[in-house]
N, C-alpha and C positions, 0 to 999 in steps of 0.2 A: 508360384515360387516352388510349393510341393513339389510338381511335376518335372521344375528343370531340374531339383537337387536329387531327384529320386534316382535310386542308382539302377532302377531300368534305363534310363536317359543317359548316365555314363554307360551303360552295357550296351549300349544301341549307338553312343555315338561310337564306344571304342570296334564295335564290328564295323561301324562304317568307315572308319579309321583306315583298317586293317583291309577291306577291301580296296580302299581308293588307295592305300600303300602298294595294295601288290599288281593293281593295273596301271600305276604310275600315273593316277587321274591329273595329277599335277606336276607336269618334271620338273618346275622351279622348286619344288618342297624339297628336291634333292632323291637321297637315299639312305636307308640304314634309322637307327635311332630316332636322332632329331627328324628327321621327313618322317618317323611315325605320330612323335610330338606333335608336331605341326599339322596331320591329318589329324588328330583328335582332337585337337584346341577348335580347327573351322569345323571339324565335327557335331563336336560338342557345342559349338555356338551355332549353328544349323537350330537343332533340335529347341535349346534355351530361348534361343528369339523367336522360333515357331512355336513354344509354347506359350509365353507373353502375349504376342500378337493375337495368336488364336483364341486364347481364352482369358486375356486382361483386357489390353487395348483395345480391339475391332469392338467384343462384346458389349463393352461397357459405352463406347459410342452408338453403336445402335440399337442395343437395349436386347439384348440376345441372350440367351442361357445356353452356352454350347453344349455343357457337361454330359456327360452319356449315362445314363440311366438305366440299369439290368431292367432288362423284360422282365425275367425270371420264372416264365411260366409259359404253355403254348408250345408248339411242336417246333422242332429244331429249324424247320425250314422260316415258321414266321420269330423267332429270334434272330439267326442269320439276319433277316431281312431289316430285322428294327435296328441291328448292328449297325448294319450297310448305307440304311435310308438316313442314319442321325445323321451323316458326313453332308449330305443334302438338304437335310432338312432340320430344322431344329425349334426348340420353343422361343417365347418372349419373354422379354419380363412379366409382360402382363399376361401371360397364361395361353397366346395363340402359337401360332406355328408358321414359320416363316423361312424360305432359302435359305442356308445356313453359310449367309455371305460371313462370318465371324470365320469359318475355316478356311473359305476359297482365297479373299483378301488377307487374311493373317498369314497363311502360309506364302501367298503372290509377293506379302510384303518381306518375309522372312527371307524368302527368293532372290527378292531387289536387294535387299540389305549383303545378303552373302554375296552378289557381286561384287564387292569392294574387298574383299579378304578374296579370292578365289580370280589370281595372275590368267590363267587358262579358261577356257571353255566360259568366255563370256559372251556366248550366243541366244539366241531367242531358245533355240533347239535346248540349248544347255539351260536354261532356267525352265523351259518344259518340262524336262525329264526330271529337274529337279523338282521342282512341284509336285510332279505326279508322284514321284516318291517318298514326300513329304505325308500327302492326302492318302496315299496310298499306305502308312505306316498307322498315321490315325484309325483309317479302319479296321489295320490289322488288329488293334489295339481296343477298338469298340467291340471285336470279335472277342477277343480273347477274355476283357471284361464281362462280357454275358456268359461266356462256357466255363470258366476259370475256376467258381464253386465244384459243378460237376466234373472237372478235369481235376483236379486238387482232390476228391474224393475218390475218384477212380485208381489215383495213386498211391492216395492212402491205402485202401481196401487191399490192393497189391501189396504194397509193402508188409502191411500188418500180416497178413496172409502166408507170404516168404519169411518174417522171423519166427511167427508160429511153427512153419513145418522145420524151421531150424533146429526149434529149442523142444521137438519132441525127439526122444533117444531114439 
């Protein structure tokens, strides 16, 4: 529930909103206003039931811990990697490590379900693509989770830096 109200999740559905508005992914949505409404509503319902499915439902039926976990330590290359690999792989409840069917199924399912709000593009190709950019926003996300400390710091240090050389005469 965090995750669907978090307002990265509105900030990601309203970009993708705003994309499928201006490729006219759907021409039944219309144009103008309400067709941007209407891409944010299946937008943002994308994302909310990929978020459930991937880390309430699937989890909890096979006994899965999807949740991404910062490395936090280790050279940039094997962080990446733990990022990239969690989308694959994941833990158990009981402490093993297991295909990380909780993200492939949650999101497949998230997929199926958006067929039924989305008039257009109800092809095999079309729930591909979608999927792939479902799984494909997760890792962005598992990425950004591990670098995020040092990325937040490095903007700090900048900033600090630029009011300092402001505030001397």
């Amino acid at each position: 529930s965090e995750d669907s109200f978090d307002r990265g999740t509105f900030m990601l559905a309203a970009a993708f909103a705003g994309e499928s508005d201006l490729t006219r992914a759907n021409p039944s949505f219309g144009h103008g206003v309400e067709a941007y409404a209407h891409y944010f509503v299946t937008s943002y319902a994308d994302w909310a039931v990929g978020d459930y499915m991937t880390e309430a439902v699937i989890p909890s039926l096979l006994h899965q811990d999807p949740r991404y976990f910062r490395k936090g330590h280790g050279s940039a290359i094997s962080r990446l990697g733990a990022a990239v690999g969690q989308i694959f792989w994941t833990h158990t409840d009981s402490g093993g490590h297991m295909f990380n069917f909780s993200e492939i199924l949650g999101n497949s399912a998230a997929v199926a379900i958006s067929q039924a709000y989305y008039p257009e593009n109800r092809t095999a190709g079309g729930a591909a693509g979608k999927l792939a950019i479902q799984v494909g926003v997760d890792m962005a996300s598992n990425v950004v989770k591990e670098f995020y400390p040092e990325i937040r710091g490095a903007f700090r240090k900048k900033h600090a830096t630029a009011a300092q050389s402001a505030s001397i005469p």
